[in-house]
DSSP file (Angstrom, degrees, kcal/mol; ACC not computed):
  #  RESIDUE AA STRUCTURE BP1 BP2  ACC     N-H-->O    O-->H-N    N-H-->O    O-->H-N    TCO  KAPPA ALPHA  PHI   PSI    X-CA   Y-CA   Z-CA
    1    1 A X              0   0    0      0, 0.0     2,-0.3     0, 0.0    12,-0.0   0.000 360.0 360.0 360.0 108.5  -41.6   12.4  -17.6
    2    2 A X        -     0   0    0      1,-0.0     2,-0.2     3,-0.0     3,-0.0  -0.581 360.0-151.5 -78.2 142.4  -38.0   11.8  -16.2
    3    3 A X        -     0   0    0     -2,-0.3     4,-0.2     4,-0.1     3,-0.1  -0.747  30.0 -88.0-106.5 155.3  -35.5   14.3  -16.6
    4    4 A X    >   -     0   0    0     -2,-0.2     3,-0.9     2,-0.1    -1,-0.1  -0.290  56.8 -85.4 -77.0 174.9  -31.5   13.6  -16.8
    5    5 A X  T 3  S+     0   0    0      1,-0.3    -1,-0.1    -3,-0.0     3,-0.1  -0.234 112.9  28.3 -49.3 130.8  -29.6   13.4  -13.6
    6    6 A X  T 3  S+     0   0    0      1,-0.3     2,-0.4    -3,-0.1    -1,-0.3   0.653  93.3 118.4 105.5  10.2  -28.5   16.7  -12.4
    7    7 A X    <   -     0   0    0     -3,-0.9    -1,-0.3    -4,-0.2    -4,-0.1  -0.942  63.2-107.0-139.9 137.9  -31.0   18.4  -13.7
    8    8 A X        -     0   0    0     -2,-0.4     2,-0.6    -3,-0.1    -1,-0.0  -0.223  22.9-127.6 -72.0 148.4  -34.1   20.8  -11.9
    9    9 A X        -     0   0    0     20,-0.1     2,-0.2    -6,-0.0    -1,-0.1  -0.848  26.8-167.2 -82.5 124.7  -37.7   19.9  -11.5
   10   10 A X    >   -     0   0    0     -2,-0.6     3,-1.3     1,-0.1     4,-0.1  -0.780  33.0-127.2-116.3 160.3  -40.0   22.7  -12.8
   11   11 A X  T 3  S+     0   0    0      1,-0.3     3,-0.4    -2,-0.2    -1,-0.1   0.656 113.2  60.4 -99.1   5.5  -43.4   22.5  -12.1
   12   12 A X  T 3  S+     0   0    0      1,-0.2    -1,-0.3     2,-0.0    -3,-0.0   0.460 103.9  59.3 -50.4 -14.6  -44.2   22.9  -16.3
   13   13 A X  S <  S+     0   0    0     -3,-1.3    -2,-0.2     2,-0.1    -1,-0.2   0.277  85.5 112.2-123.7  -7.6  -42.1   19.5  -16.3
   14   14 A X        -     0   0    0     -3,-0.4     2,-0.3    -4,-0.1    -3,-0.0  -0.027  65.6-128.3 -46.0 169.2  -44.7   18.0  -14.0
   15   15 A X     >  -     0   0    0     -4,-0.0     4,-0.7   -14,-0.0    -2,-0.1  -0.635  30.5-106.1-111.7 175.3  -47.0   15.2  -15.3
   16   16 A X  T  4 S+     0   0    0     -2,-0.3    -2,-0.1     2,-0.2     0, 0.0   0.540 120.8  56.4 -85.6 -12.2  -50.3   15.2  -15.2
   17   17 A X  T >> S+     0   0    0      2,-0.2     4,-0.7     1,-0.2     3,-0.6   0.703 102.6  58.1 -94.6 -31.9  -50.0   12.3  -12.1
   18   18 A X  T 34 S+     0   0    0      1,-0.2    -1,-0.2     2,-0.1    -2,-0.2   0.911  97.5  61.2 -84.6 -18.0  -47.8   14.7  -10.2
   19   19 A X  T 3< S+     0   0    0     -4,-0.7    -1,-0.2     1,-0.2    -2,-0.2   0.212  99.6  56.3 -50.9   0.1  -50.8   17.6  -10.2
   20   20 A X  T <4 S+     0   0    0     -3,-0.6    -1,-0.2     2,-0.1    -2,-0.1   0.482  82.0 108.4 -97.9 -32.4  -53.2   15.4   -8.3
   21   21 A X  S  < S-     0   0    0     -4,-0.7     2,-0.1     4,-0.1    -3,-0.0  -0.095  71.8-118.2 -48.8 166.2  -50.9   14.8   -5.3
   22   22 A X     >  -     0   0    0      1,-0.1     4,-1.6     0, 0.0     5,-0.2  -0.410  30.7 -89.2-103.8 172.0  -51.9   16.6   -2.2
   23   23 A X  H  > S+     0   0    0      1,-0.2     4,-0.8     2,-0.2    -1,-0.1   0.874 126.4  47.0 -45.7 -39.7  -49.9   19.5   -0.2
   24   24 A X  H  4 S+     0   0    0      1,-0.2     3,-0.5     2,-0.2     4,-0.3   0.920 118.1  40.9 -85.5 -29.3  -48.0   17.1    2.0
   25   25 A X  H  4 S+     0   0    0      1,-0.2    -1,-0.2     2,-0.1    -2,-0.2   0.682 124.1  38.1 -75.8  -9.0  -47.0   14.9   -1.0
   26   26 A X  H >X S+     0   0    0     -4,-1.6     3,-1.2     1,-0.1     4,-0.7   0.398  84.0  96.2 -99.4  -5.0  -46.3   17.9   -3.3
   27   27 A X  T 3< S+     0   0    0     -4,-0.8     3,-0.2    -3,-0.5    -1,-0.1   0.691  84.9  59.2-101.1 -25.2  -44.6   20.3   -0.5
   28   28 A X  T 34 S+     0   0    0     -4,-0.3    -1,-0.3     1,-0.2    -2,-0.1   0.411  97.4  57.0 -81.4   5.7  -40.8   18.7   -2.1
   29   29 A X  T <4 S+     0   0    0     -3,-1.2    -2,-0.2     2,-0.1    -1,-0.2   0.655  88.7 102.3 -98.0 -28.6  -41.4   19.9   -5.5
   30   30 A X  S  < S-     0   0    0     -4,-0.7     2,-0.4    -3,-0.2    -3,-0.0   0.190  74.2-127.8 -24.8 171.3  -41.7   23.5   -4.0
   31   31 A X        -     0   0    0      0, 0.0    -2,-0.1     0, 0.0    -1,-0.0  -0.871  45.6-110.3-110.2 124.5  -38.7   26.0   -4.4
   32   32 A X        -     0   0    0     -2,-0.4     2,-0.1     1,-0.1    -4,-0.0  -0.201  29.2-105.0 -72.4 141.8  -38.3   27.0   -1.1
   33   33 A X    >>  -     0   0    0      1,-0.1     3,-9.5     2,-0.1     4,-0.7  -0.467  36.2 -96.6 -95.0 169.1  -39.1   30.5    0.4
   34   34 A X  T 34 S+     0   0    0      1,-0.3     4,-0.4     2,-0.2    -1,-0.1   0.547 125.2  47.8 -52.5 -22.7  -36.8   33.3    1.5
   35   35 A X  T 34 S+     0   0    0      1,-0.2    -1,-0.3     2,-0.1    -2,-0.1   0.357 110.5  48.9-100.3  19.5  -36.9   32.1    5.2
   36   36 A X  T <> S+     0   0    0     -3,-9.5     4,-1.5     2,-0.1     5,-0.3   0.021  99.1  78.9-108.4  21.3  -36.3   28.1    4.5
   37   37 A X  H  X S+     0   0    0     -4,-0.7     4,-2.0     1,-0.3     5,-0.2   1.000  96.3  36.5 -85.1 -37.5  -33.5   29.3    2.5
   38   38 A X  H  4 S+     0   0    0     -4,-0.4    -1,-0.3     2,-0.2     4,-0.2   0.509 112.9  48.0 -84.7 -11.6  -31.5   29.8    5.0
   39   39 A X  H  > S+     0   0    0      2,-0.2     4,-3.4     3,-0.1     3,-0.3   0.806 123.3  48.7 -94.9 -35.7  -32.2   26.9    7.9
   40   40 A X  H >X S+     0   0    0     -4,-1.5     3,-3.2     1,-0.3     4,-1.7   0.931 107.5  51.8 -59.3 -57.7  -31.8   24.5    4.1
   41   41 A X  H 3X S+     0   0    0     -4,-2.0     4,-1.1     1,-0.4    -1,-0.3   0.509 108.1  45.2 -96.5 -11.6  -28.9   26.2    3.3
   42   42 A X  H 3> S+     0   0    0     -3,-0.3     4,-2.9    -4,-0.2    -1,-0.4   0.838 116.7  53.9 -74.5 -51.3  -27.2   25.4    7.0
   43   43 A X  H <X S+     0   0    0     -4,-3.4     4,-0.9    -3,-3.2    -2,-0.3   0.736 105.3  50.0 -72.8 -26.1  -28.7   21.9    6.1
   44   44 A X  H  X S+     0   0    0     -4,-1.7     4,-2.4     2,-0.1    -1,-0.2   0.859 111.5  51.8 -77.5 -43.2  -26.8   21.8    2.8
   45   45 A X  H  X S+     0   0    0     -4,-1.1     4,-4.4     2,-0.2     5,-0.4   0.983 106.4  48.0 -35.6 -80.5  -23.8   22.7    4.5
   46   46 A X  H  X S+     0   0    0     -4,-2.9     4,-1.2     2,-0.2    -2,-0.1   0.791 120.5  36.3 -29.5 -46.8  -23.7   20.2    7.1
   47   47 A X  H  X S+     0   0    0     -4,-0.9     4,-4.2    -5,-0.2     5,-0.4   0.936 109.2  65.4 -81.3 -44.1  -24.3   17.4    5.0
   48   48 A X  H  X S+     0   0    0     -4,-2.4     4,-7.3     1,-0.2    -2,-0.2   0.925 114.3  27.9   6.3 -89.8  -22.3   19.0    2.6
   49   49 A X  H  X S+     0   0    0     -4,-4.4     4,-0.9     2,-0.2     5,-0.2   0.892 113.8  67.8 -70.3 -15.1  -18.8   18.7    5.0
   50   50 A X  H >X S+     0   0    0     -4,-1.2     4,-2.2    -5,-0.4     3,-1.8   0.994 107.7  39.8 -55.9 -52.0  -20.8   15.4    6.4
   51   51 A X  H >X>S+     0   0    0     -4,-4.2     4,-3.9     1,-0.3     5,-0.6   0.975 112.8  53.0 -47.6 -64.4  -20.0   14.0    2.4
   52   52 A X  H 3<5S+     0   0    0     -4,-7.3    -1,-0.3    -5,-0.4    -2,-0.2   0.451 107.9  49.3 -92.2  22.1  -16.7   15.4    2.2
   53   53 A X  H <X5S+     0   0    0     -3,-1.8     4,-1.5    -4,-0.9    -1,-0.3   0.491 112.1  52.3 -73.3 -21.3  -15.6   13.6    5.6
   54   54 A X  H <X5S+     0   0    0     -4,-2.2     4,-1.9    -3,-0.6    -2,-0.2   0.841 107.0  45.1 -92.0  -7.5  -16.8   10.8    4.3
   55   55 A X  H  <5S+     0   0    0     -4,-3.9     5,-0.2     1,-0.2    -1,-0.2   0.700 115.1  57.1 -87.6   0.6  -15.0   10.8    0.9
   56   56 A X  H >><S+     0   0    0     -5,-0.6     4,-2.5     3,-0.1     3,-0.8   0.866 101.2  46.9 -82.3 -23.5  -12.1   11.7    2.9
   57   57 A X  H 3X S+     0   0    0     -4,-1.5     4,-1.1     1,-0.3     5,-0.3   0.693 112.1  53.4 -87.7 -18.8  -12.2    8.8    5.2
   58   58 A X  H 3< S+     0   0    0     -4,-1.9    -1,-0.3    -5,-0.2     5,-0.1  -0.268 114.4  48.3-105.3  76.6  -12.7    6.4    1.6
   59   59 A X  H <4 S+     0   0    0     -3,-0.8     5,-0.3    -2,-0.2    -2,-0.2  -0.397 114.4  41.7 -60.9 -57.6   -9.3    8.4    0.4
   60   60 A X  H  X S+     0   0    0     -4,-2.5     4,-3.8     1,-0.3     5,-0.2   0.970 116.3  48.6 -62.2 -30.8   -7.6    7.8    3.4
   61   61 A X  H  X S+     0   0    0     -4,-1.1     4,-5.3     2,-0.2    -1,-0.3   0.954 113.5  44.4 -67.2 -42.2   -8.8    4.2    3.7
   62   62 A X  H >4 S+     0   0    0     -5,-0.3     3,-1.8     1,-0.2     2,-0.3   0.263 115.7  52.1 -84.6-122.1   -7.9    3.2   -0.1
   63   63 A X  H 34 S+     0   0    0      1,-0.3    -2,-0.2     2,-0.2    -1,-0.2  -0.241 111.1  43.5  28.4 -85.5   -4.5    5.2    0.8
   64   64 A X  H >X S+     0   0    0     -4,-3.8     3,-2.9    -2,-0.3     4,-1.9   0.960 118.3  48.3 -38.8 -58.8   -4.2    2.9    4.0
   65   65 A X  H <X S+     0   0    0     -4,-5.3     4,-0.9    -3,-1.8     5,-0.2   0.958 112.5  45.1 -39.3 -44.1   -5.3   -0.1    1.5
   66   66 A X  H 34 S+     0   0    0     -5,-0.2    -1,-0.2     2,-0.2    -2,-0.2   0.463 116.4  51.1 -94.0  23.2   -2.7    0.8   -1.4
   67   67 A X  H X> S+     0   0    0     -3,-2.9     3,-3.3    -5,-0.1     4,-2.2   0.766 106.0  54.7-111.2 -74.6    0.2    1.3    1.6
   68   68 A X  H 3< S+     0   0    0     -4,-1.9    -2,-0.2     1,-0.3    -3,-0.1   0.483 109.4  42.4 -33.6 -19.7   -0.4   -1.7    3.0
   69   69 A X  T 3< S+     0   0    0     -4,-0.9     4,-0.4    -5,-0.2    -1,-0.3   0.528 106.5  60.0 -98.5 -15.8    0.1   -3.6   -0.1
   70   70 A X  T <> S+     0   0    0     -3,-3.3     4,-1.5    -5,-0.2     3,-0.5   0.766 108.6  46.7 -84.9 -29.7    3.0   -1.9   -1.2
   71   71 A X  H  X S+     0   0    0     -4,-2.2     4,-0.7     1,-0.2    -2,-0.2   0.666 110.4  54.1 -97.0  -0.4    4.6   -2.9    2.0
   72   72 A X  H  > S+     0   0    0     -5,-0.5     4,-0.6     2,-0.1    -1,-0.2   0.708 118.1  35.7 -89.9   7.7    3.4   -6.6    1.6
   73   73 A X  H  > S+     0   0    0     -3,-0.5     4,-4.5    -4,-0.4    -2,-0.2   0.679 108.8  59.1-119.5 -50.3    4.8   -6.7   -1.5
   74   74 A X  H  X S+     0   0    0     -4,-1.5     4,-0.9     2,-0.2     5,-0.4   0.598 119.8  37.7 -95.8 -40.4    7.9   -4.5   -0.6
   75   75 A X  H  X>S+     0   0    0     -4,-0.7     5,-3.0     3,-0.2     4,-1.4   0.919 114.2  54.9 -88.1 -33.0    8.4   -7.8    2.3
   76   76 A X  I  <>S+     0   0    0     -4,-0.6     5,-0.9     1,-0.2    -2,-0.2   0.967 120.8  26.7 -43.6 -75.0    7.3  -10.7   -0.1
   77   77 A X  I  <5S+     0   0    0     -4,-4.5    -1,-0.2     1,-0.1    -3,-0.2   0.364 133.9  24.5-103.3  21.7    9.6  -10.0   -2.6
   78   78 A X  I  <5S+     0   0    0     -4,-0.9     4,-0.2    -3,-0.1    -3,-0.2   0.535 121.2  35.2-127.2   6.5   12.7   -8.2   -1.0
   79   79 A X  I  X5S+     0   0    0     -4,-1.4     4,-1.7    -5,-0.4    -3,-0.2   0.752 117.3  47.6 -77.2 -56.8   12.9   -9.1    2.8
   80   80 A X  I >><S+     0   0    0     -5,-3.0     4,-1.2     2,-0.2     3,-0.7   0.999 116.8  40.8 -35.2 -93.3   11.9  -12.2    2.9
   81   81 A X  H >><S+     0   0    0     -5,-0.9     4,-2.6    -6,-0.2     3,-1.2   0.890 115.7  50.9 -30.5 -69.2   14.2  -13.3   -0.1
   82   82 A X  H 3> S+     0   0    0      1,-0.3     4,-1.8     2,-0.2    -1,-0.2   0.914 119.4  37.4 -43.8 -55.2   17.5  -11.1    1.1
   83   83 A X  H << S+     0   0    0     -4,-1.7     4,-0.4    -3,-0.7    -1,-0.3   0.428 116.5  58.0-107.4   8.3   17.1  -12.8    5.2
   84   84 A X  H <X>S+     0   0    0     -3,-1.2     4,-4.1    -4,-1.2     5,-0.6   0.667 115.8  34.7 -73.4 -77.1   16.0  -16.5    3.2
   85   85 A X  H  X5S+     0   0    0     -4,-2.6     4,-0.5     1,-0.2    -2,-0.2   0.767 118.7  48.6 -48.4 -34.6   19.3  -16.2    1.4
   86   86 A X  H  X5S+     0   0    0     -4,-1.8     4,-4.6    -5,-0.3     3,-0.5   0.989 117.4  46.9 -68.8 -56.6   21.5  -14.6    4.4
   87   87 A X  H  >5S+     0   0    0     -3,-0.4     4,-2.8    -4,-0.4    -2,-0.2   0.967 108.9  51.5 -43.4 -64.0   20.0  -17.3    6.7
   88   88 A X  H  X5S+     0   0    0     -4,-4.1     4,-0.6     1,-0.2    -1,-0.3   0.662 107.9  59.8 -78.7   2.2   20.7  -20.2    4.2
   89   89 A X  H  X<S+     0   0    0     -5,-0.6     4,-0.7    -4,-0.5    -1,-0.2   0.923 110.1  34.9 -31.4 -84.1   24.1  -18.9    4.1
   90   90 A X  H  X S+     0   0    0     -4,-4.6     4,-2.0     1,-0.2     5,-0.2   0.841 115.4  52.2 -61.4 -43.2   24.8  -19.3    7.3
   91   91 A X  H  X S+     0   0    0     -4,-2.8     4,-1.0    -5,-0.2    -1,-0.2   0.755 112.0  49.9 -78.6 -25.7   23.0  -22.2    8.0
   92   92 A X  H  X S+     0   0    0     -4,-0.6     4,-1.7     2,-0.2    -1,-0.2   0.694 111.0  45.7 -85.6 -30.8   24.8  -23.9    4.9
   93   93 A X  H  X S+     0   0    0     -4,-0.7     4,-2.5     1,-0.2     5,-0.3   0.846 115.8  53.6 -86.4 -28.7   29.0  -22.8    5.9
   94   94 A X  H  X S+     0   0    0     -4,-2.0     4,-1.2     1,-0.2    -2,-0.2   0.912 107.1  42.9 -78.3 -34.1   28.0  -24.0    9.3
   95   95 A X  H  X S+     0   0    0     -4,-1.0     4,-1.7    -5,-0.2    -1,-0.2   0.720 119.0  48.9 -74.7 -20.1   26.7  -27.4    8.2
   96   96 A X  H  X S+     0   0    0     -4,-1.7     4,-2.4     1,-0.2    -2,-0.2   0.970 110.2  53.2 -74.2 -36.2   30.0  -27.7    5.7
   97   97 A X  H  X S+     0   0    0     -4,-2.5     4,-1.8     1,-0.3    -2,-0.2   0.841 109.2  42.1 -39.1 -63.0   31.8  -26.8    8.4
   98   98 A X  H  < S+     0   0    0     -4,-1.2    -1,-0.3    -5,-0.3    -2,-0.1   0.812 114.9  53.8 -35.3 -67.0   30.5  -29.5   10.6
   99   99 A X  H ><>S+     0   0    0     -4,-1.7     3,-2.5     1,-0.2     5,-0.5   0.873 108.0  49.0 -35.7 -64.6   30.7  -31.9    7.7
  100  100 A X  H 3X5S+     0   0    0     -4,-2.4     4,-4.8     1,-0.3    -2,-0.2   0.927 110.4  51.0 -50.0 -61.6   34.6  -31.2    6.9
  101  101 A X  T 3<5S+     0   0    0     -4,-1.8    -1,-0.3    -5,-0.2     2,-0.3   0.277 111.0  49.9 -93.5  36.4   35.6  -31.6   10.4
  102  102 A X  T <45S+     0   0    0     -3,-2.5     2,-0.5    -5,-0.2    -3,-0.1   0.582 116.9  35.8-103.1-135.9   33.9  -34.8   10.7
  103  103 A X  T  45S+     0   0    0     -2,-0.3     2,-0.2     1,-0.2    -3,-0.2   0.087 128.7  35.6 -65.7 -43.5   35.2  -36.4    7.7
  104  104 A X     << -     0   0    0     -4,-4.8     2,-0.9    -5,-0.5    -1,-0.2  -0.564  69.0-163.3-122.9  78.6   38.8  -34.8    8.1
  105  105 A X        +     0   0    0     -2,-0.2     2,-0.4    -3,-0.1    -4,-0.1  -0.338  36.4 149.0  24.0  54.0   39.8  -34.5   11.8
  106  106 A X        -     0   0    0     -2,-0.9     2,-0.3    -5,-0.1    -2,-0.1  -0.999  38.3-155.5-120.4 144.5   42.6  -32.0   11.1
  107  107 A X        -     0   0    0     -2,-0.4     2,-0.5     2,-0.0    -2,-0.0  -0.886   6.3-158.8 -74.2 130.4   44.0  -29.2   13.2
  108  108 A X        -     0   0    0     -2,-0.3     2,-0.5     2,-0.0    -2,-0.0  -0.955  11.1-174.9-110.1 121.0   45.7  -26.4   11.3
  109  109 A X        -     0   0    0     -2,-0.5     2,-1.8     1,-0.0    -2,-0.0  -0.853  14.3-152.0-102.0 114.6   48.2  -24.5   14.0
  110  110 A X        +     0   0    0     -2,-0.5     3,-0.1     1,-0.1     6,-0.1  -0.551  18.7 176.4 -97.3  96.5   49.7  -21.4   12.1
  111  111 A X        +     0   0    0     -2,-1.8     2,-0.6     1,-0.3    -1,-0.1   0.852  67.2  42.0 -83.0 -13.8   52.9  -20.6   13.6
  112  112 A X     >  -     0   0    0      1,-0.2     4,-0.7     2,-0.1    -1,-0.3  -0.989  67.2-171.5-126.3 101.0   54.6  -17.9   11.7
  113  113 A X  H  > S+     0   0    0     -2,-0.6     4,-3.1     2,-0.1    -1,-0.2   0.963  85.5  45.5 -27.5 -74.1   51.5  -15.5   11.1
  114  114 A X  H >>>S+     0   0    0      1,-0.3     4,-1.6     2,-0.2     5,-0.6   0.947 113.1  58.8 -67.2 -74.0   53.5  -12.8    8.5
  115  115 A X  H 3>5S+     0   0    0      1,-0.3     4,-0.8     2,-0.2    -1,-0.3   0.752 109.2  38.0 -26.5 -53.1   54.8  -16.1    6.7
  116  116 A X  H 3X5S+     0   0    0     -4,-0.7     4,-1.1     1,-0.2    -1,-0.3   0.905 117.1  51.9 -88.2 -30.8   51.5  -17.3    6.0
  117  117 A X  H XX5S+     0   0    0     -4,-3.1     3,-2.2    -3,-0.6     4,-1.6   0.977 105.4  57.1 -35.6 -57.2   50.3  -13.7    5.2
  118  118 A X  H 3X5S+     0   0    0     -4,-1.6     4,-2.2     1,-0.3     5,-0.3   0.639 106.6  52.6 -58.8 -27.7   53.1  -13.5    2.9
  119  119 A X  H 3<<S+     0   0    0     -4,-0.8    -1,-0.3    -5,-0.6     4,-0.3   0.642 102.6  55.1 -93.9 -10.2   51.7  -16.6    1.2
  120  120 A X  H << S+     0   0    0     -3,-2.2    -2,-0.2    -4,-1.1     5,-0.2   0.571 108.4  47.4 -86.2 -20.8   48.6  -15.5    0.7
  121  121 A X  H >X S+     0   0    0     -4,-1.6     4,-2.4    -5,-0.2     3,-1.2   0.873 103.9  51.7 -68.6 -54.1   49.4  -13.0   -0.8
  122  122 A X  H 3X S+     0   0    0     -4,-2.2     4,-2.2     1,-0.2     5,-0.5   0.978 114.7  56.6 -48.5 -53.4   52.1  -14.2   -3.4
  123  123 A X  H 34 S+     0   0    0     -5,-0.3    -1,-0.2    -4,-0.3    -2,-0.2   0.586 106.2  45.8 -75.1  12.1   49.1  -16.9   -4.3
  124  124 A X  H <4 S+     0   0    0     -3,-1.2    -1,-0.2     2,-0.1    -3,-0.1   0.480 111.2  50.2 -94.4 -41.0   46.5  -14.3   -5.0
  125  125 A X  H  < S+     0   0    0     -4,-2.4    -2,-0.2    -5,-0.2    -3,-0.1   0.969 107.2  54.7 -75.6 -23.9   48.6  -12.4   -7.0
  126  126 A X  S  < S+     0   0    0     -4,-2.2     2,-0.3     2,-0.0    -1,-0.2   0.712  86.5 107.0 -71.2  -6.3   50.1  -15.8   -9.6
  127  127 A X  S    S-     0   0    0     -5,-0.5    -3,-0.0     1,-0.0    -1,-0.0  -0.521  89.5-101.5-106.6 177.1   47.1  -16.4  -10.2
  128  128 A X        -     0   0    0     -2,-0.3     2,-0.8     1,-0.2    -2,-0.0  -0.040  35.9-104.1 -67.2 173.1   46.0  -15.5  -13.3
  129  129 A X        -     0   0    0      1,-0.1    -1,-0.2    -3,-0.0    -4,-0.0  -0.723  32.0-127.3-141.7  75.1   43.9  -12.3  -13.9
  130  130 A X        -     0   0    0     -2,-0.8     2,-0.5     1,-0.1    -1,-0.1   0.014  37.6-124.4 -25.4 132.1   39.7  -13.1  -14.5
  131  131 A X              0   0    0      1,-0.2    -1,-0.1     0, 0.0     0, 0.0  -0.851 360.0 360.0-128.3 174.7   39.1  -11.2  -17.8
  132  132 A X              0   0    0     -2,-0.5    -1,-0.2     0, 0.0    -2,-0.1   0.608 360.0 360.0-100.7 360.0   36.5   -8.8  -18.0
């Protein structure tokens, strides 16, 4: 007769199969006397904290797991992408550049700085107004 999990063995809850067994095969069905109680109860401890280092170390570990995937994720999709794009930036005004002054060979010499300040400025401001 099985009993559910979590639940004490009584020796009325025996079968008839577990009354034949001999001392050394019966001696775990016992309730233990007032002087094992204490050496178990040392031994219940010990495994005891043994258990709860190890369900600490599979916390820490799925912890470590669910960090580690938040920072591959966390590079995947916004590090990556951000220094793709900066990169192909650069890498894109520096090949027009290249392009431009290969195909038109001009020097521009600015000789009156404030003039051409002055000129960028009047032409930012005629033109017209983006509307929002």
């Amino acid at each position: 007769m099985e009993t559910p999990e979590g639940s004490v063995y009584t020796p009325s809850q025996m079968s008839s199969s577990t009354s034949n067994l001999s001392f050394s095969q019966a001696s775990f069905l016992e309730q233990p006397t007032p002087s094992h109680a204490s050496a178990l109860s040392d031994d219940n401890v010990s495994l005891t904290s043994s258990l709860s280092t190890d369900t600490d170390d599979d916390e820490a570990e799925a912890e470590w797991q669910e960090s580690l995937q938040q920072l591959n994720l966390l590079v995947s999709l916004v590090v990556i992408p951000f220094f793709g794009k900066w990169v192909g930036r650069r890498c894109a005004y520096w090949v027009w550049t290249r392009y431009m002054t290969w195909k038109y060979p001009v020097d521009i010499v600015i000789t009156n700085p404030k003039a051409f300040n002055a000129a960028g400025v009047v032409g930012a401001l005629s033109s017209p107004s983006p509307a929002l």
